[in-house]
C-alpha positions, 0 to 999 in steps of 0.5 A: 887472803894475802895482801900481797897477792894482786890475784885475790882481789880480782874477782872484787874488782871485776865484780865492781867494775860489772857493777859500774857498767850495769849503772851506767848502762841503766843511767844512759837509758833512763837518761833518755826516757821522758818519765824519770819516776821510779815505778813498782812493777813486781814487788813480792815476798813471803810473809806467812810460814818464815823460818828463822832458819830458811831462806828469804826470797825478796822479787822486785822490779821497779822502772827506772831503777839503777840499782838496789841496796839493803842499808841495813844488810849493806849489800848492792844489788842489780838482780830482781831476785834476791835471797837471804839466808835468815839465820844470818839476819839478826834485824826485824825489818829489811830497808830496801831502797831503790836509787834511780835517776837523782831520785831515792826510794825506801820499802820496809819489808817486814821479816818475822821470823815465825817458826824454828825448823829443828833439823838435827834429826835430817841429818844422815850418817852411814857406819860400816859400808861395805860395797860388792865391787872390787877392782883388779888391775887397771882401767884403761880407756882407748878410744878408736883413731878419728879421721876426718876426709873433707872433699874438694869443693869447686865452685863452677861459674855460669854465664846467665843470660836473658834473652828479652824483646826491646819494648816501647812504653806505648806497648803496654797502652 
């Protein structure tokens, strides 16, 4: 990354900005709700079968939640779904804290990491491959003169009229 260079660090504040106007737009809207008080709505991870070299899949959903943050991961987050890969998590429990209307809230989730997955055997390698298929000359692509023919519409205007018999409200007694 060059100091220099103001296009390098576009993404970062666009990314930012983004950020501030999903808070924002959360604040305005909670704002205006009688309850204030952040909720659990969905809140599921794995708990059985965690690899130290695997994913983990954090669902939550609170009401009246701005934003999420990982104090000890230092990530912020608006998605409801968060992955982490474990083999970059050097902790043992995950400290989600959910910030709302002038309110906090702190969730321990405990992240052990039961099994180690030996993949050195997965990996694929291919020697002395050799296909049947030779080109010769060049491929060219044409493709076929396109034309469109749009015919000339009129709109024709219309008089409409209805003819009625003038009627008295005693008429219809």
């Amino acid at each position: 990354m060059n100091i220099l260079l103001f296009s390098d660090y576009v993404p970062a504040i666009k990314s930012k900005i983004k950020f501030a106007f999903i808070v924002t737009g959360r604040f305005v809207k909670v704002l205006f709700t009688p309850k204030k008080r952040l909720e659990i709505v969905t809140l599921k991870y794995g708990i059985k079968h965690q690899f130290d070299n695997s994913y983990f899949i954090l669902h939550h959903k609170f009401n009246n939640a701005l934003w999420y943050s990982f104090h000890s991961l230092r990530v912020k987050s608006t998605s409801p779904i968060t992955v982490f890969d474990t083999q970059n998590i050097q902790i043992d429990t995950i400290r989600l804290t959910i910030h709302g209307f002038f309110r906090k809230k702190n969730i321990n989730i405990p992240l052990t990491k039961e099994f180690h997955l030996r993949n050195d055997s997965f990996k694929t390698t291919i020697l002395n491959l050799t296909t049947g298929i030779k080109f010769i000359g060049k491929i060219s692509i044409s493709s076929p003169d396109i034309q469109v023919f749009i015919p000339n519409i009129k709109v024709r205007k219309s008089n409409l009229n209805i003819q009625h018999s003038t009627f008295n409200s005693s008429n219809f007694l």
